[in-house]
N, C-alpha and C positions, 0 to 999 in steps of 0.2 A: 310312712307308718305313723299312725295317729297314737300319741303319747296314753290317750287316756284306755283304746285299747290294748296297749302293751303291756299295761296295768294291770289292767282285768285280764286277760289271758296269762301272766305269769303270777298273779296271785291264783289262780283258778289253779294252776300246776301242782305251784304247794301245798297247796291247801290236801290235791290227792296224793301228792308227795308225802305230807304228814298223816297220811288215813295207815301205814305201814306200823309206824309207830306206836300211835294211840291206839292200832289193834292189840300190837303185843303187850300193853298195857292193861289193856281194858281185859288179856286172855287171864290176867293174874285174881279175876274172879268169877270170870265163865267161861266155855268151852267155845271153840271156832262154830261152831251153829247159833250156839245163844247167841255172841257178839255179830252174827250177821243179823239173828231177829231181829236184836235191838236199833242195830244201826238202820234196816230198811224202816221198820216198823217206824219210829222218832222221824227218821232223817224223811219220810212220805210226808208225816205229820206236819213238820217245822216248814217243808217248801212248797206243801198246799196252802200253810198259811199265808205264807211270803207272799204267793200268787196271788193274794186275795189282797194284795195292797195296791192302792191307785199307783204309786210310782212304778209299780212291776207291771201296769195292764196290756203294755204293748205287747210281751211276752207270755202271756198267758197262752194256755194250750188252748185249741179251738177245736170244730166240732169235727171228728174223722169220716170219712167213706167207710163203709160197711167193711169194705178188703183191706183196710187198712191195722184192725184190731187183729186179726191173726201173725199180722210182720209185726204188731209192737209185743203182742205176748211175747213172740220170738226170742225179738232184740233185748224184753226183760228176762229171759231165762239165760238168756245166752250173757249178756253184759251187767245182769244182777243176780240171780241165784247163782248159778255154774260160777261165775269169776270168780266173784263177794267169798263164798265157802272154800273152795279151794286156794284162795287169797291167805286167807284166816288160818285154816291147817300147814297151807305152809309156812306161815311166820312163827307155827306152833314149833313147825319142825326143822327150820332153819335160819329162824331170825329176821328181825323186821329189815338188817340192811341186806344181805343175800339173797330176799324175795324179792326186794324193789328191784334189784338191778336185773332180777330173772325174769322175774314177772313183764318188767318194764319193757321186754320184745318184745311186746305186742306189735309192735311199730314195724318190727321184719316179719313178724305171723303175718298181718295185716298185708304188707306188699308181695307175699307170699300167693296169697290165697286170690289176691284181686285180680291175678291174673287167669285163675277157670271163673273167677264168680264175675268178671267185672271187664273181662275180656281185654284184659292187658297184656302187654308181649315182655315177656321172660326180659328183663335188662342189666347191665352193669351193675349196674346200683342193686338190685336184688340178690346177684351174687356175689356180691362184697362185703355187703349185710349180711348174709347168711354167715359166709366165714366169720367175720369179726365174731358174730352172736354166739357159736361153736367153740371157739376159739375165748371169748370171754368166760364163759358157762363152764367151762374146763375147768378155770384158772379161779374160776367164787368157788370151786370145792375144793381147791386147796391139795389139788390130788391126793387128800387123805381117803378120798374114796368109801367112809364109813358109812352104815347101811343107814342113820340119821338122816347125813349129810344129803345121800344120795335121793332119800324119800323126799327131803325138803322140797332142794333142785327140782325132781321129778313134778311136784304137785305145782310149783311156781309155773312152770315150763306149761301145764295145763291149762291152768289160769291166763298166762300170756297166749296161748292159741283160741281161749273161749274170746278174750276179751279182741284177738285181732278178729275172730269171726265178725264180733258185734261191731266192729267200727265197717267194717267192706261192706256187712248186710246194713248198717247206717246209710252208707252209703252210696248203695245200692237202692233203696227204699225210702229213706227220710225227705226229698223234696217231691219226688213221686207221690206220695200217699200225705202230706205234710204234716210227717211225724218232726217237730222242734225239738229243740232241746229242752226245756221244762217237762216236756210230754214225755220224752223216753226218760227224762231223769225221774220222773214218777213213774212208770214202769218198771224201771230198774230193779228202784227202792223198795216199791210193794214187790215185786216178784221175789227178790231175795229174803223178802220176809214171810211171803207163803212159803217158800221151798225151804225154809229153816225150818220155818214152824212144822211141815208135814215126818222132816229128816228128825228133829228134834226127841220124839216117841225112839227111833232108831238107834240112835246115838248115846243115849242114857245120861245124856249131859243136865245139868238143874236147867229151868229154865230162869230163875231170879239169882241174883250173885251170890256165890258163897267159896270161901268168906266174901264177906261187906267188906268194900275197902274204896274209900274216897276218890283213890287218885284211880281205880278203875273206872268207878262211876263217871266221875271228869273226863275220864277218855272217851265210855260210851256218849257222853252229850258232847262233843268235840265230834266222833266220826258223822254223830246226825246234824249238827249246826254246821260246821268245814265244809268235808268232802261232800256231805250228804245234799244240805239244802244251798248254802251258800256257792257253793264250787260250781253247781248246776245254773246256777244263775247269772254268775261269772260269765262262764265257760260263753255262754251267749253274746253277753254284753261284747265280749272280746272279739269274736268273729264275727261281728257287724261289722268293728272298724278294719281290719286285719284283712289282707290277702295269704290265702290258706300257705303261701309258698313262707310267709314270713311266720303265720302264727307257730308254722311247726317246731319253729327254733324250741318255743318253749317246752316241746317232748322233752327235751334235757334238763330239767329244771326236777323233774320228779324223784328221779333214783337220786340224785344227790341231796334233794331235801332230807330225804328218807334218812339216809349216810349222816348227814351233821344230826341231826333231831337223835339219831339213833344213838350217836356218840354222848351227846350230851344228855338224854336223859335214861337213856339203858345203859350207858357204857360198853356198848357194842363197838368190833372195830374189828379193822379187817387186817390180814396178813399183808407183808409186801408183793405175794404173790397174789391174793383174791384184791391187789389197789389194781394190779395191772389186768387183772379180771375186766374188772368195773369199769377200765378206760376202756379196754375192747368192746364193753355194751354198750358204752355210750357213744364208741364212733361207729357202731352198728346203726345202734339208734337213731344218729346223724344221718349217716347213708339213705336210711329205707325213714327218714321221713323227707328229707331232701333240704337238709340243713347244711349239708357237704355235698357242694353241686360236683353229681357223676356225668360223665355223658351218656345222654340216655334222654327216652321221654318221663315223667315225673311219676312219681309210681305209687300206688294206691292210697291209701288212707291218708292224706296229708290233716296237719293244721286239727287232727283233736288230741286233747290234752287229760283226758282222763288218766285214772290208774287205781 
């Protein structure tokens, strides 16, 4: 494993590890629609720029086949509007660390689904995954069961099925039609910011912050410079050097970024019950991205690292 991709692939993790965070931050002066305009709207802007720099032109997005624009609308509604918003409401309604660890099955959604979409056979490891993710998910609501609590849970659990969608249809699509990673990560980004903008009128939420307040603002330029344009460019660099069996380690790096960042700058924290939650997802996690070798053949979406 090449030192300088392990880098780049585990700073890429945290970086969407910390996008949990600086959303619940940034909610403290708009509403989960506004805080997705801002971040698609900025985070298109700052990593069209990036692309426009000689060090990044290997990377640059290139020119599509005509069939190809219908699979990236797709994979941006599906992996930036859908995710991004339902991401956002549920850190409104559950907290930025019980969203990361709920959200973050995508990795069992994903080995879930790849087997109608992607024609993979049902394996061990799939239903090991599943239990632990069930079995974790239980244990982040603290069986207080309260109708908050449960909406939270509910909307993450959404999020984590949009977002395994878009990694299988990634995966499915992306060297087929040669949608890269800069490509869908501008996708993403604009698409969560049309679909904020059109929900926006709906929603009755401001569209500009109010109150003003510094350390939101700092967050919204944090989820478009991080997760937004940086992470995406990472994210790349990383699985050049990396074999997808190894990059997947770094799925684990996300919910617990989320977890310290949340402690330290929300004061978030979990029960003794919702800690042994949070191990359950992450040895889900393990499982169905194949970081805890199952017996079995290897099972769908390995080696990305979004969240």
């Amino acid at each position: 494993m090449r030192v300088g991709g392990a880098i780049a692939a585990g700073a890429a993790a945290m970086l969407y590890g910390s996008a949990y965070v600086a959303t619940a931050i940034a909610l403290r002066s708009l509403g989960p629609t506004g805080v997705a305009l801002w971040r698609g709207t900025l985070g298109a802007a700052v990593l069209g720029v990036m692309l426009t720099l000689p060090a990044f032109a290997s990377i640059r997005p290139r020119r599509l086949p005509a069939a190809a624009w219908a699979r990236l609308a797709i994979l941006g509604l599906v992996g930036g509007g859908l995710f991004i918003l339902t991401m956002n409401a549920a850190i409104a309604a559950a907290g930025a660390t019980v969203t990361a660890f709920v959200a973050g099955l995508y990795a069992v959604v994903a080995a879930v689904l790849a087997i109608p979409l992607l024609g993979e056979r049902l394996e061990t490891r799939t239903l090991v995954a599943l239990v632990a993710a069930l079995g974790g998910t239980v244990l982040l609501s603290d069986l207080t069961l309260t109708a908050e609590t449960l909406r939270g849970i509910g909307i993450a659990l959404v999020a984590a099925a949009a977002f395994g969608l878009f990694l299988v249809l990634s995966r499915r699509w992306g060297a087929r039609y040669g949608l890269s990673g800069p490509t869908v990560g501008l996708a993403t980004l604009s698409m969560s910011a049309l679909v904020a903008a059109m929900a926006l009128p709906f929603t009755g939420e401001a569209l500009l912050p109010d109150p003003v307040r510094v350390d939101a603002l700092l967050a919204i330029a944090w989820l478009a410079v991080g997760p937004g344009a940086a992470a995406s460019v990472l994210i790349v660099l990383g699985m050049r050097q990396l074999e997808a069996r190894r990059a997947s380690v770094f799925l684990l790096l996300n919910p617990p970024t989320a977890a310290v960042l949340a402690v330290l700058l929300l004061g978030e924290g979990l029960t003794p019950l919702q800690l042994a939650g949070s191990a359950c997802v992450l040895a889900a996690i393990a499982v169905a991205s194949g970081a805890i070798p199952i017996p079995g053949r290897a099972a769908g979406a390995r080696g990305t690292l979004r969240s």
